[in-house]
Every structure is written in structure tokens, then in C-alpha cells.
C-alpha positions, 0 to 999 in steps of 0.5 A: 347604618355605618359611620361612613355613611353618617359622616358624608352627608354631616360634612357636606351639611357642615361645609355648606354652614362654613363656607356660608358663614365666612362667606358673611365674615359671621363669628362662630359665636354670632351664628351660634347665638342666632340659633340659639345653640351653643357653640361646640354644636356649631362646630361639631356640625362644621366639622362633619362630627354632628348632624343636626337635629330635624328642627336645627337642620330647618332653622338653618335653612331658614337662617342661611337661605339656602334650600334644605335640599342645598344643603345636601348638595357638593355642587351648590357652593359653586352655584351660590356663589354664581348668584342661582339656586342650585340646578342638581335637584337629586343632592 
């Protein structure tokens, strides 16, 4: 599988973790601790350089209460902030 193709869906992930977390005013480091992982993980996931693991990608729904399927999703921001889950159920 190419890097391209690796790369779309960890930036897309990220993003969502981004915008999330300045959405709360929370620190990279308070989100880090949270999930117990460390920092430069966290960064690397906002960056779209990493993809986290199965069991990091779960607890990041859990943690964001945002759908694992909302996490894949380019258009869900702006229904995030609209205040409704998202409406494209294909990411």
C-alpha cells in the first residue's frame, strides 16, 4: 500500500484530534496523559505522521465522543460544530 494512501486517512484522523482538542482549550499534554500515550505520539497523530493503533484509535473515540466512523470523516467537523452527528455514513 503506498504512503499516499496511509498518509490521507492519518491526516484526516489527526485533523479531527486537532480541531477537537483546541475546540476544548486542552494541552497536547493534558490529551497525551489522558490517553496515556506520550506526547510525540500525539503529535505525530495531529500531523498525519502516525495512525494510531486499533486500541489508541478506540480510545480516542471514547475519549473525543466522536464516532470512530466521525473520525474518518472530512465533513464532520462542520457537523460537530453544528452540534449533529454526522450525516455522510460512507467517511
Amino acid at each position: 500500500m503506498s504512503k499516499r494512501l496511509l498518509k490521507q486517512p492519518a491526516s484526516i484522523v489527526g485533523q479531527s484530534l486537532h480541531e477537537w482538542r483546541k475546540e476544548k482549550n486542552l494541552p497536547l499534554k493534558h490529551v497525551a496523559q489522558d490517553l496515556g500515550v506520550s506526547l510525540s505520539i500525539i503529535s505525530g497523530w495531529e500531523k498525519g505522521k502516525r495512525f494510531p493503533s486499533q486500541a489508541n484509535f478506540k480510545r480516542i473515540s471514547s475519549y473525543t465522543e466522536i464516532p470512530c466512523s466521525c473520525l474518518f470523516c472530512k465533513n464532520c467537523t462542520a457537523c460537530r460544530h453544528q452540534g449533529r452527528l454526522c450525516e455522510n455514513k460512507t467517511g
